[in-house]
C-alpha atoms as one frame of an Amber mdcrd trajectory, in Angstrom:
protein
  15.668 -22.235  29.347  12.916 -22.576  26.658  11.367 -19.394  26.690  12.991
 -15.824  27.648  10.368 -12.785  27.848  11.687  -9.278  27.175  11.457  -5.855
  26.547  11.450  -5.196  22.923  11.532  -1.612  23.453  14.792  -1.563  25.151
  16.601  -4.277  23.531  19.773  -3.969  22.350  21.422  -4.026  18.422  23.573
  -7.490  18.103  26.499  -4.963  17.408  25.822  -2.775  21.042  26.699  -5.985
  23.215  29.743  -6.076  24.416  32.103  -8.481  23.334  32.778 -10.506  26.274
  28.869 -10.904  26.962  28.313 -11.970  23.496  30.627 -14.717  23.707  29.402
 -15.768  26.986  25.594 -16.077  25.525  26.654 -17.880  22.333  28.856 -20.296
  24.311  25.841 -20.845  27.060  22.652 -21.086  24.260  24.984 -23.181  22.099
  26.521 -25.190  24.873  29.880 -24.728  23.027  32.274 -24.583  26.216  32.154
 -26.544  29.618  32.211 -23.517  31.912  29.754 -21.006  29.755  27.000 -21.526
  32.849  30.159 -20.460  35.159  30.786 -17.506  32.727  27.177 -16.401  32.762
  26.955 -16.504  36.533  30.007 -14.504  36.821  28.931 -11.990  33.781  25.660
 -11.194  35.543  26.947 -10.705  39.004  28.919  -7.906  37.508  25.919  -6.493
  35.551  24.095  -6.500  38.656  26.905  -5.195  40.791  26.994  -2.332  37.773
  23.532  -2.019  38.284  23.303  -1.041  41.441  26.461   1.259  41.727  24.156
   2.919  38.860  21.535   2.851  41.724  23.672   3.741  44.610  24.896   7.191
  42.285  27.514   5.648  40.720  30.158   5.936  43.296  30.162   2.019  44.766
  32.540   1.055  41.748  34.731   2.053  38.601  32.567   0.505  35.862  33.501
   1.828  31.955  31.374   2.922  30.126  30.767   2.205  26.758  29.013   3.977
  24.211  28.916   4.178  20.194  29.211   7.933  20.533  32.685   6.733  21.955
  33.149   5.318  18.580  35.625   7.367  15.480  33.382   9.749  13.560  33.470
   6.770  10.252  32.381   4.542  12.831  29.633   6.790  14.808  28.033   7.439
  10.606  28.234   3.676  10.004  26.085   3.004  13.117  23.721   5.776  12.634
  22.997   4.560   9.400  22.543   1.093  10.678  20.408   1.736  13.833  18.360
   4.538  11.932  19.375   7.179  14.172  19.337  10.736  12.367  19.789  12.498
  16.176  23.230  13.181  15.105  23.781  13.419  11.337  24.639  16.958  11.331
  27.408  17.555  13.667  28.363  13.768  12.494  28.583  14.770   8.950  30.436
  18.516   9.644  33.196  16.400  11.674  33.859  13.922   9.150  33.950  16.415
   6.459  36.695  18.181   8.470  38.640  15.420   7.808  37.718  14.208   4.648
  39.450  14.950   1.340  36.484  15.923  -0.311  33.017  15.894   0.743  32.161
  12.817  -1.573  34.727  10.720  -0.025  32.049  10.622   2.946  29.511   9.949
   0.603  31.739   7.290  -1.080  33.321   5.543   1.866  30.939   5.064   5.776
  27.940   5.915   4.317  27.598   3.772   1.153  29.495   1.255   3.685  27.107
   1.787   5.956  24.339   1.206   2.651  25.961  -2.076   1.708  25.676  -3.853
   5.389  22.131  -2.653   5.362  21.448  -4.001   1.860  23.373  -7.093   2.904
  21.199  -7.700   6.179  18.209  -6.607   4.316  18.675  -8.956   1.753  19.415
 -11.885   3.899  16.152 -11.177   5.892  18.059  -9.760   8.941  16.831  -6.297
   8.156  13.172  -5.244   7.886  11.508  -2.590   5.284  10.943  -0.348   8.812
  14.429  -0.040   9.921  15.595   0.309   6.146  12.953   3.416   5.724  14.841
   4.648   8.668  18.320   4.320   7.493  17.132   5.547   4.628  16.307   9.013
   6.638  19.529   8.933   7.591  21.591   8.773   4.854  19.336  11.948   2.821
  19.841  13.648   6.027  23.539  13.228   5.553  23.585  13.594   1.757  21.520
  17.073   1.986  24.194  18.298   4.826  27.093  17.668   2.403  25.140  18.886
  -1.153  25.998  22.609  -0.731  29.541  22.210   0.011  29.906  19.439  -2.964
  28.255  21.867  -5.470  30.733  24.637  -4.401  33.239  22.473  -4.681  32.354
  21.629  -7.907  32.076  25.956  -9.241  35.607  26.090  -8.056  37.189  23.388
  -9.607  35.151  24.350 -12.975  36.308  27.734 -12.397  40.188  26.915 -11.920
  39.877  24.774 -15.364  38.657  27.945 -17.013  35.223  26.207 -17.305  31.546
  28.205 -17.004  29.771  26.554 -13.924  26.569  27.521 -15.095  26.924  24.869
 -17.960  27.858  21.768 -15.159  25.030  19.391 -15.186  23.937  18.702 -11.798
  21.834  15.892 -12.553  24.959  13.840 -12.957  24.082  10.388 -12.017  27.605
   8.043 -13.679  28.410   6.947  -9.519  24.899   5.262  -9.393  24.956   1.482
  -9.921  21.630   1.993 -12.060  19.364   4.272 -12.916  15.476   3.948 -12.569
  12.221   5.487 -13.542   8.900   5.217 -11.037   5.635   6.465 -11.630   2.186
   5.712 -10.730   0.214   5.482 -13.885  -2.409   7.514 -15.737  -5.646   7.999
 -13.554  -4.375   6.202 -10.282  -3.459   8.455  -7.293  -1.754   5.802  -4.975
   1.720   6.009  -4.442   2.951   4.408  -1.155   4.142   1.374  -2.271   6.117
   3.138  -4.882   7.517   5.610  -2.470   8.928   2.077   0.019  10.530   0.867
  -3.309  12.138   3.880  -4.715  13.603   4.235  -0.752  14.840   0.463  -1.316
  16.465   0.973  -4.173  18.154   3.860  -2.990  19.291   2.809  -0.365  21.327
  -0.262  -2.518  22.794   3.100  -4.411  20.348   3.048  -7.271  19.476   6.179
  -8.826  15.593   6.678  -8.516  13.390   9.129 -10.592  10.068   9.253  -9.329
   7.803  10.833 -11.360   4.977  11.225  -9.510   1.228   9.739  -9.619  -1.198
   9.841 -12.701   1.200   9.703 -14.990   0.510   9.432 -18.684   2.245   7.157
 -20.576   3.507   9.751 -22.814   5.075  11.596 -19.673   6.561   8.195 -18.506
   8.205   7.575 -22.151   9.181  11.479 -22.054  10.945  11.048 -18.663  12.553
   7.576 -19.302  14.260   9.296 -22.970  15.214  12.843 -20.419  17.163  10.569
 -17.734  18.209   7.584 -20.096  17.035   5.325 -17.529  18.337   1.358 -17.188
  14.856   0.435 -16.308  11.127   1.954 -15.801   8.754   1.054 -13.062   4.653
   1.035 -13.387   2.780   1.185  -9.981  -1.038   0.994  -9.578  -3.927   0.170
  -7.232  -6.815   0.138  -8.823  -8.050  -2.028 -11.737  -8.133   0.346 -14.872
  -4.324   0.897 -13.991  -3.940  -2.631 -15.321  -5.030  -1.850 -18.713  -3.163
   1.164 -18.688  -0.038  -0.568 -18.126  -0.587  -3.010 -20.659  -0.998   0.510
 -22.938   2.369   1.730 -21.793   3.986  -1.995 -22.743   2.366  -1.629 -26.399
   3.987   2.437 -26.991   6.898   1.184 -25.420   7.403  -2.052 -28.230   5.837
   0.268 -30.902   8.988   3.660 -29.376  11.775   0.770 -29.615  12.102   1.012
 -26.502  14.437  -1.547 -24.890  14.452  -1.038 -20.726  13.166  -3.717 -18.426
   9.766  -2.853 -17.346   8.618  -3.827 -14.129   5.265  -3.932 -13.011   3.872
  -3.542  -9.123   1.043  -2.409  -6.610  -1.528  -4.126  -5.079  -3.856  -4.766
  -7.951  -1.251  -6.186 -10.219  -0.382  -9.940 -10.329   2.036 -12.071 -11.637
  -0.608 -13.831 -13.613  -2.119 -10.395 -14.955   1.719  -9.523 -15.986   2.334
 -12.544 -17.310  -0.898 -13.051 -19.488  -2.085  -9.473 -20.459   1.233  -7.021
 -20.475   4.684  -9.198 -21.083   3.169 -10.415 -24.668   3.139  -6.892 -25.805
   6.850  -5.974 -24.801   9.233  -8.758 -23.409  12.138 -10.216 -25.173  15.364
 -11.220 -23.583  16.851  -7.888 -23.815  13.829  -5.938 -22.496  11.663  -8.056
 -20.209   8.215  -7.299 -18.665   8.666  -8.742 -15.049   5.975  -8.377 -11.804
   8.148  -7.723  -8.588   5.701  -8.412  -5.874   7.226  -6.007  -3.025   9.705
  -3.823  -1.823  12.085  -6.649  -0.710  12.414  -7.899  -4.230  12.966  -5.356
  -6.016  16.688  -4.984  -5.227  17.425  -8.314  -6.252  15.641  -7.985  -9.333
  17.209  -4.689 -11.061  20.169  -5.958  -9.792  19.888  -9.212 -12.129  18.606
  -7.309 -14.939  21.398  -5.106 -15.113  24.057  -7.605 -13.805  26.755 -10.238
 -15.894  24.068 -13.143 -15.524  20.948 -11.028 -17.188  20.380 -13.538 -20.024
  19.936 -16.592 -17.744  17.529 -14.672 -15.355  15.467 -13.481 -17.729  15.160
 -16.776 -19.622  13.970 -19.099 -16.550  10.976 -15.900 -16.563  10.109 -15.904
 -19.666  10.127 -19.697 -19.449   7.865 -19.223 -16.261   5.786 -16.463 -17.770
   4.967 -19.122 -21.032   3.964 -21.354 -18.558   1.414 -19.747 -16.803  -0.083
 -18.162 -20.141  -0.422 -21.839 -21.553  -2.218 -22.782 -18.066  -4.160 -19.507
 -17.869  -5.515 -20.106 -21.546  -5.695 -23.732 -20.587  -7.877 -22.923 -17.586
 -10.218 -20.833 -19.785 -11.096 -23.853 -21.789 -11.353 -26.142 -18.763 -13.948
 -23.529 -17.042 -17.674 -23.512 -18.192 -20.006 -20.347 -17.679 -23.325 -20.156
 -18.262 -25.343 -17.695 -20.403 -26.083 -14.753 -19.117 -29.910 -15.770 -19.513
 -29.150 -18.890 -17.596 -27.436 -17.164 -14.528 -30.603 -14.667 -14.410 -32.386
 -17.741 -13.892 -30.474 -19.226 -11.105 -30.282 -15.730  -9.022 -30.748 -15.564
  -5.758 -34.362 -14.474  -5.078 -35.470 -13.443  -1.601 -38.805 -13.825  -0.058
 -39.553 -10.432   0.732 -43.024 -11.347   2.486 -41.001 -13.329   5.004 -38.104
 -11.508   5.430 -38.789  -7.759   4.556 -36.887  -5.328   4.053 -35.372  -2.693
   6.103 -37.745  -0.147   7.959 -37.500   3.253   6.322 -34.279   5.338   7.658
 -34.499   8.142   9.856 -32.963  10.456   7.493 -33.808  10.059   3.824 -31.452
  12.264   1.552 -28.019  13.572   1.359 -25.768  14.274   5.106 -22.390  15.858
   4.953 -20.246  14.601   7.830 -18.136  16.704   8.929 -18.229  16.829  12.440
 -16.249  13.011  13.320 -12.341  13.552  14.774  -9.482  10.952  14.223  -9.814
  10.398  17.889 -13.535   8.839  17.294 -12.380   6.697  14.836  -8.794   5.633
  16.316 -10.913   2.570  18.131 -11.884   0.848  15.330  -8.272   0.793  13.317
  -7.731  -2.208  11.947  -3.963  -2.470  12.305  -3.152  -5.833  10.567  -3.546
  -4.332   6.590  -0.665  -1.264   8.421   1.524  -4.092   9.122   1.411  -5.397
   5.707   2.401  -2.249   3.839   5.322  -2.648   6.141   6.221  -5.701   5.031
   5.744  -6.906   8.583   4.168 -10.564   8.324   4.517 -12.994  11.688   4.181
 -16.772  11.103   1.600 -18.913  12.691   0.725 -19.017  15.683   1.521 -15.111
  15.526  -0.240 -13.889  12.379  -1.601 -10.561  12.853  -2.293  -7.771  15.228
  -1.508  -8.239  17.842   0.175 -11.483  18.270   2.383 -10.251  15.773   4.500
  -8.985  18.255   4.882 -12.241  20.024   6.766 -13.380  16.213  10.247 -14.283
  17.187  11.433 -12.677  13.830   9.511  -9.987  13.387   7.260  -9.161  16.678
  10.610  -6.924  17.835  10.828  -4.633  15.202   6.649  -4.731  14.566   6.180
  -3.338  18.143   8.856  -0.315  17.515   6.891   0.363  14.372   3.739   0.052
  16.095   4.840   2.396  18.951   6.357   4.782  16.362   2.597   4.765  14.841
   1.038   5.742  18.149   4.096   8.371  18.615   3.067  10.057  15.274  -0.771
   9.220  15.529  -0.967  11.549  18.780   1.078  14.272  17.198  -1.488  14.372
  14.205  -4.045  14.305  16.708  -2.749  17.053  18.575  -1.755  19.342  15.774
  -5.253  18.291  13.508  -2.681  18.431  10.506  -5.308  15.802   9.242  -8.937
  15.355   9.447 -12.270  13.796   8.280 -14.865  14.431   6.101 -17.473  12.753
   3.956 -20.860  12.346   2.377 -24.124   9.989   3.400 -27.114   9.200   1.111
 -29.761   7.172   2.097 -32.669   6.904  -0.661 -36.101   5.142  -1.384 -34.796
   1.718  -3.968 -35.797  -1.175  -6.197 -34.391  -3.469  -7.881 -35.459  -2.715
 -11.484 -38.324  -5.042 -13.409 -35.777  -7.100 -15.035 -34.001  -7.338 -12.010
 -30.247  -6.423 -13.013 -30.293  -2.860 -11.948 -31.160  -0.811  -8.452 -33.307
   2.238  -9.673 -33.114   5.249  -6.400 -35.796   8.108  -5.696 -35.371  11.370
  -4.180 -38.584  10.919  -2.562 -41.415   8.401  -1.794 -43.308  10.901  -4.601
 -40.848  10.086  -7.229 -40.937   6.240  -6.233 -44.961   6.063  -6.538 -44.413
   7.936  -9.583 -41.935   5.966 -10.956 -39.352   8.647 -11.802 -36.117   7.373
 -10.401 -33.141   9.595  -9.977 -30.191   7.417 -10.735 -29.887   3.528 -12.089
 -27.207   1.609 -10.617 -26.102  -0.986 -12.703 -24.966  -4.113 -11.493 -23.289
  -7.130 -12.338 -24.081 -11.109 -11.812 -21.942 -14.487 -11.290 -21.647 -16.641
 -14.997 -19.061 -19.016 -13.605 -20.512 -22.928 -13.081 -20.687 -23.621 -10.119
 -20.297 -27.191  -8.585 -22.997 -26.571  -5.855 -26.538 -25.525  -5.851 -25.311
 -22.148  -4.732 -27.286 -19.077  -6.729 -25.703 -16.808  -9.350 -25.289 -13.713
  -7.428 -26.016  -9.759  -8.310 -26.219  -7.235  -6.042 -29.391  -6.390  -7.483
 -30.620  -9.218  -5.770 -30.345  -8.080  -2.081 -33.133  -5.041  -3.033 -36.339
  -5.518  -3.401 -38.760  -5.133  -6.785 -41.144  -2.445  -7.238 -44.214  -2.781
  -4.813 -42.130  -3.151  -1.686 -40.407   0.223   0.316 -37.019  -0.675  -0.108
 -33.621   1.895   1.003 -30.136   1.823  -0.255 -27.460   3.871   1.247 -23.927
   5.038   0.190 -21.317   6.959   1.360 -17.970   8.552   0.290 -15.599   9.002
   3.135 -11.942  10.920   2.920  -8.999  11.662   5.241  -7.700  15.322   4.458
  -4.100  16.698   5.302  -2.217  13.650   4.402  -0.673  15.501   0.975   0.437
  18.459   3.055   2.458  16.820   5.976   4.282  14.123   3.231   5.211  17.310
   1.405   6.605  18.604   4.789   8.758  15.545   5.656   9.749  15.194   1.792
  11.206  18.579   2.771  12.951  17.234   6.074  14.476  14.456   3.470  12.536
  12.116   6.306  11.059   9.198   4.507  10.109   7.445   7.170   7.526   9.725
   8.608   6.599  10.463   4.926   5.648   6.750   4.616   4.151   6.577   8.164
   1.740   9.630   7.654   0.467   7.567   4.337  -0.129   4.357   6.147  -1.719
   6.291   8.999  -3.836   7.950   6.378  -5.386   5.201   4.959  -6.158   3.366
   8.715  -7.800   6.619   9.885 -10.421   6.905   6.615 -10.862   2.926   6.903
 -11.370   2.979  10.643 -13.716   6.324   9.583 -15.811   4.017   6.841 -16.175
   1.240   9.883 -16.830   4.293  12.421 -19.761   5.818   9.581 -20.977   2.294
   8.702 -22.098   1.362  12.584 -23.656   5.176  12.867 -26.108   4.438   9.718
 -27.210   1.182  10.968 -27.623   2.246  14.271 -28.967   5.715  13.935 -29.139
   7.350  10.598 -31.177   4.429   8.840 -31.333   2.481  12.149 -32.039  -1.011
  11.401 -29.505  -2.277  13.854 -30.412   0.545  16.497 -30.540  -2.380  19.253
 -26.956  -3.453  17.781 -24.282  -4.035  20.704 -20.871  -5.330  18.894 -17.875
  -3.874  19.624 -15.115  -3.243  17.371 -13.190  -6.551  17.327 -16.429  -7.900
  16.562 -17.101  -5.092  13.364 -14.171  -6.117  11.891 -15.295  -9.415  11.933
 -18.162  -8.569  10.196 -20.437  -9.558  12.669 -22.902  -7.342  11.617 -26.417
  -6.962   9.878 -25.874  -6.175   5.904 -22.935  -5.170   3.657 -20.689  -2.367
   2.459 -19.128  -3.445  -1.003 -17.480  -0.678  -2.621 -17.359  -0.023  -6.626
 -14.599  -1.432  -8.621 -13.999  -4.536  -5.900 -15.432  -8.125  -6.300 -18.899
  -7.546  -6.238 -19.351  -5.188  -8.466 -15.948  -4.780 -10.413 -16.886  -1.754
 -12.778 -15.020   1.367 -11.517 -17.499   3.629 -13.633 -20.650   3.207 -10.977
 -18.335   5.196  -8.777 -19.927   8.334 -11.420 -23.542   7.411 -10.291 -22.621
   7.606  -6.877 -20.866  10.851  -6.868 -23.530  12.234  -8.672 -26.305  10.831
  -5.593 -24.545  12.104  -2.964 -22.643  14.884  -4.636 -19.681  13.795  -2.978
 -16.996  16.515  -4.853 -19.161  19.334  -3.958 -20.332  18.343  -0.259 -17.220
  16.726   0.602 -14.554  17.579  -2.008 -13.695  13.893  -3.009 -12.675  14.201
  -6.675 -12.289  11.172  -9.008  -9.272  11.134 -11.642  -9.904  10.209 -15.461
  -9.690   6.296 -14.234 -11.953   6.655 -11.439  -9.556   6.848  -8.222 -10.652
   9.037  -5.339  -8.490  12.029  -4.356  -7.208  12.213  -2.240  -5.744   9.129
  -2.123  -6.975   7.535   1.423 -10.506   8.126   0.474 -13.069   5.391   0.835
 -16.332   4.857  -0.944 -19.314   2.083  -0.356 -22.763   1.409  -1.109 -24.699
  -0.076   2.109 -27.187  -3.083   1.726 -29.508  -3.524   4.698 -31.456  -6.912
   3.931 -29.787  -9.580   6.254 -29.133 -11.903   3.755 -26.953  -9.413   1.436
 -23.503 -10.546   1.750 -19.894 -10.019  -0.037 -18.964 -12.194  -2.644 -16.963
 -11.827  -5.656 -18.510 -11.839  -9.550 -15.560 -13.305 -11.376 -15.208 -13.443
 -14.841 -17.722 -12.641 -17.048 -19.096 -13.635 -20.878 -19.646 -10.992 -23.427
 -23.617 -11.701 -23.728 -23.546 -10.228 -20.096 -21.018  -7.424 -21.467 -23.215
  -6.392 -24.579 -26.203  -6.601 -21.990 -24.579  -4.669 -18.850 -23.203  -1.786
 -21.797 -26.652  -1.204 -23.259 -28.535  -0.610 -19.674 -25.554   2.116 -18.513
 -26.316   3.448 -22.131 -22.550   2.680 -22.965 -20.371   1.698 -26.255 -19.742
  -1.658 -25.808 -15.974  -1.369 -26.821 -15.622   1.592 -23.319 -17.421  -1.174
 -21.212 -15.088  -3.640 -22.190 -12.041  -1.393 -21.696 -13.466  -0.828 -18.242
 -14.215  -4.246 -17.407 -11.334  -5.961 -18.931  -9.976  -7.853 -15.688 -13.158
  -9.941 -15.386 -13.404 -10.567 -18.997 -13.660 -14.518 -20.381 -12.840 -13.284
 -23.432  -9.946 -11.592 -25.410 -11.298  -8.321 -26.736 -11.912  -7.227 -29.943
């Protein structure tokens, strides 16, 4: 047999075969004995003679039956906690404590037992991040059960030594093997990633204090002092966060500090942690390390606070050395032009031959308010929920939804995937989230020198010349090795003297806050994490959902446009989307023009933090280029004439435009 097809849904755990079938499909795939085809024949005969006395009522013959609820109470927890099922915790947990000692001793014994084979499997790849979440669920479910009777315990054992139990510290943490400090840093709302690791390391019986999102760095230094933690964790998604970490590396050299600092989310990089935030902190005893997912994390706070510390950290900071010397080595290697000279290789568009879009329909500011999860549920794009999973399929079954075709993965990616839809209805049903955003669409052109998009409330204020907001923009300096132009975005909208539109929108998913708060409650992580992944697809399934309705019918310069959704995420379609603070126009701060346009907090209620991040947190915000030869692209690092230049049009000190733009810098600030 080459190829077996199967149920995913229904398969079995390795452990929940019985033992004489087992053997008889090792020895037949492995071809280990001379009779295993004789076996197998004579194994499935009786599963199909069980089968149909099953059928028949169950009368035709004695078959045993089997079951892990069968199984000693040690051994029912131990497979609860591996198979994720929290169906039985409770009356589990109350048996087991009827025979235990103490209540730790459960704590102690089948459930961290339970913890270490999942860590183990985990660890060797046997285990995915979607089944540990799950036995994660199980194992608070089970802890919570047994805290009240541990704390009483506790009183009366403090009260037979003559001891006041008020003065018992209950934040006693001495069983843990380590103790660690999370947060999401100052200005940045987005936590999920955060949340998988701090379940990760829990689950490997580290001690997790998560602090929460926007976090100041004197709150994280605060916290890290209050819990006397053996290392701190910075999260962030959004570029500012970068700097801000490398601000929390500098007070934490400058405090004499002297925990490992590790640095993660989906902006961060090795190379970013490596050049702009380990200089400022790491030694050997306190290193500045990038873990670049959940699945690593374990085995590097493990290593920093195991026997072999000193030679781990030394083959990073050897690494980390390395890539500075080649970062710095690039720099010099890499030629930009002047910011004069890429103004002179821009892209310029013939407006007389291809003009640009016909007026929209409707000019001005719309609230939408009136879309429902179940409009935007067809154009999900599943792959990106995958990947906060940690769900990846190799080729030929990368993404959704050969994904579930991956021999490794595609098992456990469809159980996720139907646990999605499971949840997905119920939020549906119970509208415990919903949609709502703002549109502007607004007379535009590109100002005279061509850097900047000017906007009009009116066609009045555009023959008039009295814009209403300037949206600054930024343009390619890298050499290039082809004749390819030096792009802006200022360059897809047309001067002064043609009728040219831009549009904008700020989209946000509501509810998401409330039902993680309720399933933080429940101690169920899973559905905590699930309701944030589900979060984000709705309002970026809502963004693809609002994009199609403004080319089609609110501006409606695609009206005639026929693609369906595979084909709109494919980008099949007429114009762009890019969204401030990503490649094309990297500066976080044009997000405050927008939200001024389309008055997005008070038509909407999208708020922006002190860095710029929508709230809530699966919120989505674009600006929409008609002319068909707009596309993405990415503006890459940039020289400080452009800087000094791009600082004086938003009417800003150059040192704050620097701060903000400090990713795509080609220079070490002042």
């Amino acid at each position: 047999m080459d190829v077996g097809i199967v149920n995913a849904h229904e398969m079995l755990a390795l452990s929940e075969v019985e033992p004489e079938i087992k053997t008889g499909c090792d020895n037949l795939v492995f071809n280990k004995t001379p009779d295993a085809t004789d076996v197998m024949l004579e194994l499935t005969k009786k599963e199909k003679e069980r089968l149909e006395a099953l059928k028949n009522g169950g009368g035709a013959m004695e078959v045993k039956q089997t079951s892990w609820r069968d199984l000693d109470v040690t051994k029912r927890l131990e497979h609860a906690l591996i198979n994720g099922i929290s169906q039985y915790v409770d009356q589990d947990v109350e048996e087991a404590r009827q025979q235990a000692e103490k209540p730790l001793h459960i704590i102690e014994g089948p459930l961290m037992d339970g913890m270490n084979i999942i860590g183990d499997l985990f660890g060797a790849g046997k285990m995915f991040l979607p089944q540990v979440i799950k036995s994660a669920r199980v194992m608070k479910k089970a802890v919570a059960y047994l805290i009240p009777f541990m704390e009483e315990e506790k009183r009366e054992k403090l009260i037979a030594e003559g001891k006041n139990p008020e003065d018992f510290n209950e934040n006693d943490d001495s069983n843990f093997a380590g103790k660690v400090l999370m947060a999401t840093v100052k200005g940045d709302v987005h936590d999920i990633g955060k949340n998988i690791v701090a379940v990760v390391l829990g689950c490997n019986n580290y001690k997790v204090y998560d602090i929460g999102v926007m976090c100041s760095c004197e709150l994280i230094l605060e916290k890290a002092k209050e819990y006397n933690v053996d290392v701190i964790g910075l999260s962030g998604l959004i570029t500012p966060s970068l700097d801000e970490m490398v601000v929390v590396a500098k007070e934490m050299s400058k405090g004499g500090f002297k925990q490992p600092l590790l640095i993660g989310g989906a902006t961060t990089s090795k190379m970013h942690t490596a050049v702009k935030v380990s200089p400022n902190y790491f030694t050997l005893e306190h290193p500045v390390i990038h873990v670049l997912d959940a699945s690593r994390s374990v085995t590097v706070v493990s290593s920093l606070l195991g026997e072999n510390k000193e030679d781990y950290v030394t083959d990073i900071m050897e690494e980390y050395e390395e890539m500075r010397e080649d970062y710095y080595a690039g720099l010099e290697d890499r030629y930009f032009l002047t910011f004069d000279q890429a103004k002179e290789q821009k892209l310029v568009i013939d407006f007389d031959a291809v003009p640009p879009a016909p007026a929209p329909n409707k000019l001005g500011v719309t609230v939408i308010d009136n879309v429902s999860l179940e409009d935007v549920v067809p154009y999900i794009d599943w792959n990106p929920f995958f990947q906060t999973w940690e769900l990846r399929g190799r080729y030929p079954n990368r993404g959704y939804p050969k994904i579930f075709n991956d021999e490794a993965v595609g098992s456990e990616a469809k159980k996720l995937f139907d646990d999605a839809q499971k949840l997905m209805k119920e939020i549906i049903a119970n509208k415990s989230m919903y949609l709502k955003g703002v549109v502007g669409l607004f007379a535009a052109n590109s100002t005279e020198d061509g850097e900047d998009v000017n906007i009009y409330q009116s066609e009045d204020d555009r023959e008039n010349g009295e814009p209403c907001h300037k949206f600054c923009m930024l343009r390619q300096q890298s050499e290039k090795e082809s004749d390819d132009p030096y792009l802006s975005q200022a360059d897809f909208i047309a001067p002064a003297g043609y009728k040219d539109h831009l549009g904008m929108f700020a989209v946000s998913c509501f509810g998401c806050e409330e039902l993680v708060a309720k399933y933080e409650s429940e101690h169920d992580d899973y559905n905590k994490i699930m309701s944030q992944a589900l979060a984000d697809r709705f309002v970026e399934a809502f963004a693809e959902y609002l994009h199609r309705v403004i080319r089609t019918d609110m501006w409606g310069y695609a009206k005639d446009e026929s693609l369906n959704e595979e084909d709109l995420l494919k980008i099949k379609y007429v114009g762009v989307r890019p969204a401030p603070g990503y490649p094309s126009q990297p500066d976080h701060t044009e997000k405050t023009t927008m939200w001024n346009a389309i008055k997005a907090k008070e038509l909407a209620g999208i708020t922006l933090s002190e860095s710029l991040s929508m709230i809530p947190a699966a919120s989505v915000s674009a600006l929409v280029f008609a002319h068909p030869q707009s596309c993405y692209f990415a503006v890459g690092q940039v020289g400080k004439d452009q800087v000094q230049s791009y600082a004086e049009r938003k009417n800003m000190e150059l040192e704050l435009a620097e701060r903000w733009l400090s990713p795509i810098l080609n220079y070490e600030r002042d």
